[in-house]
C-alpha positions in Angstrom: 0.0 0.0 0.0 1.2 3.3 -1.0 2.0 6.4 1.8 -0.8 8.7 -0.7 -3.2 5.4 -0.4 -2.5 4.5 3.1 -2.9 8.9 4.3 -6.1 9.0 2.2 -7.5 5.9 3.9 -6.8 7.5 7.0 -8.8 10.6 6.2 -12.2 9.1 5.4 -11.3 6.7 8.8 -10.8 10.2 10.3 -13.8 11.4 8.9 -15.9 8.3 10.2 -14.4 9.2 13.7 -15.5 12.4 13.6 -19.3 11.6 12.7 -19.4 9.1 15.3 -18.6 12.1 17.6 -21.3 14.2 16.5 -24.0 11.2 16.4 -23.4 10.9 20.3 -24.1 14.4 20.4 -26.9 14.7 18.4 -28.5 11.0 19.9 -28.4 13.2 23.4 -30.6 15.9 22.4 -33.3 13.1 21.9 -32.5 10.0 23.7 -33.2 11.8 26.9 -37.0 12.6 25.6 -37.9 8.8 25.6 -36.9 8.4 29.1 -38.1 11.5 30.7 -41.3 9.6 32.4 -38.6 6.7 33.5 -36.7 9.7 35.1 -39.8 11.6 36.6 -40.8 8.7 38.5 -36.9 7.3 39.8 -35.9 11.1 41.2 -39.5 12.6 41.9 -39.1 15.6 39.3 -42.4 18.0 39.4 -43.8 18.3 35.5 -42.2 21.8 35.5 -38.7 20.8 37.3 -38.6 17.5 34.6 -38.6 20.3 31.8 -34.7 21.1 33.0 -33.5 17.5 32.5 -33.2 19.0 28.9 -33.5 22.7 29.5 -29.8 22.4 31.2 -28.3 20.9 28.4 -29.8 23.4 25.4 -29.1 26.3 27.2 -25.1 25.3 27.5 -25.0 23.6 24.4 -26.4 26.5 22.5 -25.0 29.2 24.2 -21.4 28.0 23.6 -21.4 26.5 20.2 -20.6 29.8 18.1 -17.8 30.6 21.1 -16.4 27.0 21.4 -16.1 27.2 17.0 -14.0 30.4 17.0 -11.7 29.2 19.7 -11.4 26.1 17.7 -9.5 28.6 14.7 -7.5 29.8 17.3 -6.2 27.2 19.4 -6.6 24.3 17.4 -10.0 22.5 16.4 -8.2 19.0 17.2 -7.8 20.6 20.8 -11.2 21.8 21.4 -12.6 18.4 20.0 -10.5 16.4 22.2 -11.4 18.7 25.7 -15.2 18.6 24.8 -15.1 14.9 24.1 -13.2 14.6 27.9 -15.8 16.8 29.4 -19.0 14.9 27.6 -17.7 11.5 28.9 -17.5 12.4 32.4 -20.3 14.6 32.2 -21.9 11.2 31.0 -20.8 9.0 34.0 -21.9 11.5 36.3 -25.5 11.7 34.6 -26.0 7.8 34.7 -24.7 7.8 38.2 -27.5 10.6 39.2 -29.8 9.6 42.3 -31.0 13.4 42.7 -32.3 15.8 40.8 -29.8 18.6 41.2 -27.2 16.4 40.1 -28.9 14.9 37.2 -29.6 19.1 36.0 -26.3 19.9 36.8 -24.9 17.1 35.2 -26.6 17.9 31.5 -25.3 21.5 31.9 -22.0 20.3 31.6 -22.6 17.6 29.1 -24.0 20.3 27.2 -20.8 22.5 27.3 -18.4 19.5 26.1 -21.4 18.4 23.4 -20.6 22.5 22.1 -17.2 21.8 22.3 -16.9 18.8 20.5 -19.7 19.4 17.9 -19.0 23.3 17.0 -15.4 22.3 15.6 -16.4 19.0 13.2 -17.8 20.7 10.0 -14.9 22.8 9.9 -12.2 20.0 10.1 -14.5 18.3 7.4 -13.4 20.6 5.1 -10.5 21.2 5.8 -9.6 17.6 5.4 -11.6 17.5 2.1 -10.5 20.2 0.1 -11.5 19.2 -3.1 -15.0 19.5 -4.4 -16.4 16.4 -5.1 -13.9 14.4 -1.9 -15.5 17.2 0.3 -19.3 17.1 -1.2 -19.1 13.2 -0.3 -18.3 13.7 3.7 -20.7 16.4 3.8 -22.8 13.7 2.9 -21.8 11.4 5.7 -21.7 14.7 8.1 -25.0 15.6 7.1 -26.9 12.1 7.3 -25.5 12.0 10.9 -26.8 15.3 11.8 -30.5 15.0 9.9 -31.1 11.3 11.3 -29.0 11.2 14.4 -32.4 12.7 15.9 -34.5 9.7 14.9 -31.9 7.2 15.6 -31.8 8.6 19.1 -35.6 8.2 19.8 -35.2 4.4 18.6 -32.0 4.2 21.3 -33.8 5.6 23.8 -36.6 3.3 23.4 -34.4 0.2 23.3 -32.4 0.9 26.6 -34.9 2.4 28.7 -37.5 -0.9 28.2 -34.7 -3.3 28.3 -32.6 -1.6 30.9 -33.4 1.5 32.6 -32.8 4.8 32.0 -29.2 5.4 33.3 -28.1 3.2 30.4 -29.3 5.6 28.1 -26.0 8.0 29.3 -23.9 5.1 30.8 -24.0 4.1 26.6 -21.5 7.6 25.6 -18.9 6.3 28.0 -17.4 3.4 25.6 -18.1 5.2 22.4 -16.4 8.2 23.7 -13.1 6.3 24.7 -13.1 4.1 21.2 -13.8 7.7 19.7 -11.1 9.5 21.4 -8.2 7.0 21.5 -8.8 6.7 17.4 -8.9 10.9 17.0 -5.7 11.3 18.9 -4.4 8.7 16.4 -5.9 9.7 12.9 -7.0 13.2 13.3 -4.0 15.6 12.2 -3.6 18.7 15.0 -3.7 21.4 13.5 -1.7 24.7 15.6 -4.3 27.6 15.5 -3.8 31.0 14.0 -3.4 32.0 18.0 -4.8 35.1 19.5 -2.9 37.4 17.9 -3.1 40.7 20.0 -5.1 39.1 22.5 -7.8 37.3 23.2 -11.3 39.2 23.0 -12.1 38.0 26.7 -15.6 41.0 26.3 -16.4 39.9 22.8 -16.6 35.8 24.3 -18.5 37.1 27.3 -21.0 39.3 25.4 -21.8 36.7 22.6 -22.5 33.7 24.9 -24.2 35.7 27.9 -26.4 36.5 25.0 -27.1 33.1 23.5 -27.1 31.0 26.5 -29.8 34.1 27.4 -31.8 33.4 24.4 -31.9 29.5 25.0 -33.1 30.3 28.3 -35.8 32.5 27.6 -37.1 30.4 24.7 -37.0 27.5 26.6 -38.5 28.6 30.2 -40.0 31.7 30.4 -41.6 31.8 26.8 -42.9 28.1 27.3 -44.3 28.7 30.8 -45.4 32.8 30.8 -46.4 32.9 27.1 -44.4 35.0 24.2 -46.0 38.4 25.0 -45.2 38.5 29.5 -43.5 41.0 30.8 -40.6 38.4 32.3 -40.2 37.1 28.4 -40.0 39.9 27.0 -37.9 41.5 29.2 -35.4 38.3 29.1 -35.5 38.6 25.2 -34.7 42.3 25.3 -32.1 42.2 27.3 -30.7 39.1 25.0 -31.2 41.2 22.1 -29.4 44.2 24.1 -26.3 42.2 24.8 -25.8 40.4 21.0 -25.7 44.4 20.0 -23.7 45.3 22.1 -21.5 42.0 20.7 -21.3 43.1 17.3 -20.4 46.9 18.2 -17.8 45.3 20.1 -16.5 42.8 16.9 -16.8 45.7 14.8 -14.5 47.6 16.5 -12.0 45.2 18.3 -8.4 44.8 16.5 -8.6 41.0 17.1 -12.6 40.1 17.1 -13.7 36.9 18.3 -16.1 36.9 15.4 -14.7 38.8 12.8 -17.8 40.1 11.0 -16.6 39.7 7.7 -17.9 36.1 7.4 -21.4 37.5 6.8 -20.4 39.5 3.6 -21.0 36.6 2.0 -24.5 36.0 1.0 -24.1 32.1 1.3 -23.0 31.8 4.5 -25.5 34.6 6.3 -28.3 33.5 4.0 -27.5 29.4 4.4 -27.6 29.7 8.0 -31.0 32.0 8.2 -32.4 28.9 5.6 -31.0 26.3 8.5 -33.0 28.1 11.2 -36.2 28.1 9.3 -35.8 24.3 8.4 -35.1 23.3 11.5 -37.5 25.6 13.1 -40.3 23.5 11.3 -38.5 20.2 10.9 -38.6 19.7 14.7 -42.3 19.5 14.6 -42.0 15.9 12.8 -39.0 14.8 15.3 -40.9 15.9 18.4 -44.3 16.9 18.0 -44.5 13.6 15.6 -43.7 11.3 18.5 -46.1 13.1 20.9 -49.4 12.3 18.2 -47.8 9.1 17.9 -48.2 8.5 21.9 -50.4 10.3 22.7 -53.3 9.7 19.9 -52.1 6.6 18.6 -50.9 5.4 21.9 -48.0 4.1 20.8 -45.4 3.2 23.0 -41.4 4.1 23.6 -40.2 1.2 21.4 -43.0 1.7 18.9 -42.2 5.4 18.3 -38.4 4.6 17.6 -39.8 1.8 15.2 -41.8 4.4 13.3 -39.3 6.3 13.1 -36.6 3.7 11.5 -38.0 4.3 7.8 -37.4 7.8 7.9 -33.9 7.0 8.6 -32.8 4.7 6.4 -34.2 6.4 3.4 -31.9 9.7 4.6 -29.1 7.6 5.2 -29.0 6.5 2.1 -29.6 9.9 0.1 -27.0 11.2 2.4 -24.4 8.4 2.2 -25.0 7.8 -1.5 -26.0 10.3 -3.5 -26.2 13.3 -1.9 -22.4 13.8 -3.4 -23.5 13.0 -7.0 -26.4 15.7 -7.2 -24.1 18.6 -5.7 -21.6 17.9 -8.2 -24.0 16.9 -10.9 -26.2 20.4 -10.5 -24.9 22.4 -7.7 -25.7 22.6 -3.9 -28.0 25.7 -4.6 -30.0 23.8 -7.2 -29.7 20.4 -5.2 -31.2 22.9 -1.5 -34.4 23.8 -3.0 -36.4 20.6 -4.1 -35.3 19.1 -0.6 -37.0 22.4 0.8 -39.9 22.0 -1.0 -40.1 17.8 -0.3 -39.7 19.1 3.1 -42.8 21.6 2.9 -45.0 18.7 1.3 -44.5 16.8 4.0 -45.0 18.5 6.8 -48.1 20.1 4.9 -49.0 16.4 4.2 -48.7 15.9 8.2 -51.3 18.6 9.3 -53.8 16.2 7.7 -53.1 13.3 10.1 -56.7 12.2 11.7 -57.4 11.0 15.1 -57.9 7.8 14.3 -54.7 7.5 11.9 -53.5 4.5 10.2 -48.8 4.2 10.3 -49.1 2.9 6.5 -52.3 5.2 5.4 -51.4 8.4 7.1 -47.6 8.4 8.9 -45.1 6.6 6.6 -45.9 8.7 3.2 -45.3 11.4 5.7 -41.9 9.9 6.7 -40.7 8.9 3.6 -41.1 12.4 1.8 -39.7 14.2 4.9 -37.1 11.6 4.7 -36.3 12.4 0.8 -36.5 16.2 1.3 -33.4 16.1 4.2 -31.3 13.7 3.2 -31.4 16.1 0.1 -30.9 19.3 1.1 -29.1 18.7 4.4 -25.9 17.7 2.7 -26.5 20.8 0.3 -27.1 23.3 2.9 -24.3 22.9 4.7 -22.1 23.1 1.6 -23.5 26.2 0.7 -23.1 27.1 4.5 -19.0 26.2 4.4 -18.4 27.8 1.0 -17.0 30.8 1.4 -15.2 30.1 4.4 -11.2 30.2 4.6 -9.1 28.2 6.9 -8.2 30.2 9.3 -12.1 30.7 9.6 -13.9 27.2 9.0 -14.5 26.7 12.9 -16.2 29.7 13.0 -18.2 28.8 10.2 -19.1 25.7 11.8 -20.3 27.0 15.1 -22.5 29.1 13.2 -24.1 26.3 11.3 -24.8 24.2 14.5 -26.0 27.5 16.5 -28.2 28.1 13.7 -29.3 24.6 13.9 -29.7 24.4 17.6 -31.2 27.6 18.6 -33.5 27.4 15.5 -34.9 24.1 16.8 -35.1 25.4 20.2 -37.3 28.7 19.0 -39.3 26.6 16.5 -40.0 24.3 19.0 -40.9 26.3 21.4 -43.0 28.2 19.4 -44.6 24.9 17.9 -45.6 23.5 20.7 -46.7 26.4 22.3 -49.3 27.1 19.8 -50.1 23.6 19.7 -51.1 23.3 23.5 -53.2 26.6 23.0 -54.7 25.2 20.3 -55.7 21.8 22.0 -56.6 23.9 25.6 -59.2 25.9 23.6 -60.9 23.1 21.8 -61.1 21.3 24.8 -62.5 24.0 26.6 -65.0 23.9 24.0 -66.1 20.5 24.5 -64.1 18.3 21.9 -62.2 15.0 22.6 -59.0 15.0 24.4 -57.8 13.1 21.1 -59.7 15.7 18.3 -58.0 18.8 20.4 -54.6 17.1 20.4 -54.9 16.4 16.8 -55.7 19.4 15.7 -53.1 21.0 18.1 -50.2 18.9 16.6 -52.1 19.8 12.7 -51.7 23.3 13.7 -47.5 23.1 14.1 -47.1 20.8 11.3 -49.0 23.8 8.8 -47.1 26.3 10.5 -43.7 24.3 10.2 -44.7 24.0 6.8 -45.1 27.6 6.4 -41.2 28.2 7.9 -39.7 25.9 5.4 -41.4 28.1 2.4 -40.0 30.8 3.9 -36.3 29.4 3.9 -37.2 28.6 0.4 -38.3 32.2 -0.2 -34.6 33.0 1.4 -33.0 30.4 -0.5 -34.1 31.8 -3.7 -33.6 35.6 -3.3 -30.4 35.7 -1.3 -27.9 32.3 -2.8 -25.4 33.4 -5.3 -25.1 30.1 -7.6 -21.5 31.4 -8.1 -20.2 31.7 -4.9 -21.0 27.4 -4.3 -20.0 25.9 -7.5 -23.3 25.6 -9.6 -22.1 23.7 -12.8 -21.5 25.8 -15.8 -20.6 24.7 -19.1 -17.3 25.3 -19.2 -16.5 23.1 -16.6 -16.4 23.9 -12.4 -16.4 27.9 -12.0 -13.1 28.8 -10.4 -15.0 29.4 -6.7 -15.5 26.5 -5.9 -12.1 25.0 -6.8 -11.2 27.4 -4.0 -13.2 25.8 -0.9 -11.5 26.4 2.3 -8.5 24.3 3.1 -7.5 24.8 -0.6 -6.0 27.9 -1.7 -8.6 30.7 1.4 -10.8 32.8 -0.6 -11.7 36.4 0.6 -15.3 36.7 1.7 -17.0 37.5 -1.5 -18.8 40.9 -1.2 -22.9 40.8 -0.9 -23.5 42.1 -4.5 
């Protein structure tokens, strides 16, 4: 075996390393939802203390992602991959160890700070080991499938281990996937040095910008889901969120060595790829979550039986994702590749809010799945192509904290929002005298219509604001010089909004 053969065997090895990082990440932020009953009943959680069993771990996971990226350019992504993956595993133990509640919350809070860590830095040491086109369109392929289905795969894990074992196993699982994961990444993954903190580091900038997120996540999660959208304490929270992210980018726009240096969104396909990511997921986690409640709750399904439903969905992403996701981007670009997923994805959601009371899985749940399933695996890959592609070296961490905080605190607002209006919906109609079934229903058909209507609007984004030439649409001379130019090839400027 050749050294070219053997180094580029250890890349996509590398590369399967790194996904199985962010699967145990991503299987955390929905295992935990199967099992929450199990927990309630072992440590005597009240309905409104159980909420923080996942509350804890959104607000730290969110709030640092964007932080835990940047540091990733300037100390070394290989670094911050390996410290998160440290702190998640013992964060882990200490979670499946819980016998109190405090601990348990506390735990999840810190699991959620290495899950930031360790996720935040993967996309951009994806591309940077995958510099060229079609190489790189391929493990965005693998990346993506991992982060679209790692949510479903999650619910079926969490069934599994909290009916056959109980529910400590469902964190007690991390701690040998973290140690095969780590003692493979110190030997395969390449560290790379960091382009260091320059004039120093911008110790206001980091505590601005995650003050402000971790507030966001906070006030969508507990004081918007308890008080309503329009109370005084919401607002208030979210005003004084929004005060401090403005008072971020004054700082970044000033600072001789930002944190965030603001030129990333010049480019129209990052800013407008990550605003298209916060409207999918926004409305996709009505299917992940709200899907499993009117599978339990209407059909009366149970843990193991959700995961099950579920498995379809999967394996039709996984292999769109794993097999030819790559062909279509290189075949007709990741702009032109993005919007038929969208729209697949706006079917079937729109197909969703028609789901009865007494629904049938083949009749009125699996089309749903299967088109869903089509429109991810799809655009998923695509997206965050078009979300990496102007990004240079030095600045694909950054790039990729942005994609995942877009992703998580999109699915955090849209969920919160979702459900929100769904319960209203349900409370009044059974105020009104319907069926606890009919008002649930027609709760869960209300967030499906309006997830719908968020994915239409990423479409709408998708369609004014993506430059075809900035992500390598095909032309017929051959591949435009921009996308030959991907970071970890020769860095591109940020290409002007034009």
């Amino acid at each position: 075996m050749t050294q070219d053969t053997r180094t580029d065997r250890n890349r996509w090895i590398a590369l399967y390393v790194l996904c199985v990082g962010m699967l145990m990440i991503v299987l955390d932020a929905t295992v935990v939802n199967v099992a929450l009953p199990s927990i309630q009943d072992d440590l005597g959680f009240s309905q409104s203390s159980l909420a923080w069993v996942v509350n804890a771990y959104l607000i730290a996971f969110g709030g640092l992602l964007l932080l835990a990226g940047r540091f990733g350019d300037l100390i070394g992504r290989k670094t911050v991959f390996m410290v998160g993956l440290g702190v998640f595993t013992l964060a882990s133990l200490l979670c499946g160890l819980a016998q109190s509640q405090e601990l348990l919350v506390a735990a999840r809070f810190v699991q959620g700070v290495g899950g930031a860590m360790t996720s935040a830095v993967i996309l951009g040491m994806i591309v940077t080991m995958f510099p060229e086109p079609r190489e790189q369109a391929k493990a965005i392929g693998v990346y993506g499938f991992v982060a679209s289905a790692g949510g479903s795969v999650g619910l079926l894990a969490g069934g599994v281990l909290t009916q056959s074992i109980n529910w400590h196993w469902i964190f007690f699982v991390n701690i040998p996937i973290a140690i095969v994961t780590a003692v493979l990444a110190v030997r395969l993954l390449d560290r790379d040095e960091g382009i260091g903190f320059g004039q120093g580091a911008d110790i206001p900038g980091a505590v601005l910008i995650t003050s402000s997120l971790m507030l966001g996540v906070y006030t969508i999660v507990k004081p918007a889901a308890d008080y309503g959208w329009g109370s005084g304490r919401t607002l208030g929270l979210g005003a004084a969120a929004l005060a401090l992210l403005v008072a971020f980018v004054v700082r970044e726009a000033r600072a001789a060595n930002p944190l965030v240096p603001l030129r990333i969104f010049r480019s129209r396909n990052v800013a407008g790829a990550n605003v298209i990511q916060a409207l999918t997921v926004a409305g996709m986690f009505g299917m992940f979550f709200l899907g499993a409640l009117y599978l339990q709750r209407v059909l009366h399904y149970d843990a193991l039986e959700i995961g099950l439903a579920f498995l379809p969905a999967t394996i039709v992403m996984g292999v769109l994702s794993l097999r030819y996701s790559e062909r279509l981007i290189m075949r007709f670009g990741a702009r032109r590749t993005l919007l038929p997923g969208l729209v697949l994805i706006a079917a079937g959601l729109a197909l969703f809010a028609q789901a009865p009371v007494d629904g049938s899985y083949v009749r009125d749940v699996l089309p749903v799945m299967i088109v869903l399933a089509f429109g991810i695996g799809v655009s998923f890959p695509a997206l965050m192509t078009v979300a990496m592609s102007g990004a240079t070296q030095e600045d694909a961490g950054l790039a990729s904290g942005l994609v995942n905080t877009s992703m998580q605190v999109g699915g955090a607002l849209g969920l919160a929002v979702l459900a929100t209006l769904s319960a209203t919906r349900s409370h009044d109609l059974t105020d009104a005298g319907r069926s606890a079934a009919s008002a649930l229903t027609s709760g869960y058909e209300l967030a499906f219509l309006i997830g719908a209507g968020l994915v239409v609007s990423a479409i709408v984004v998708a369609v004014t604001v993506l430059r075809p030439d900035e992500q390598g649409e095909p032309e017929a001379q051959g591949e435009p010089e921009s996308q030959r130019r991907r970071a970890g090839g020769a860095a591109p400027a940020y290409s002007e909004a034009g």
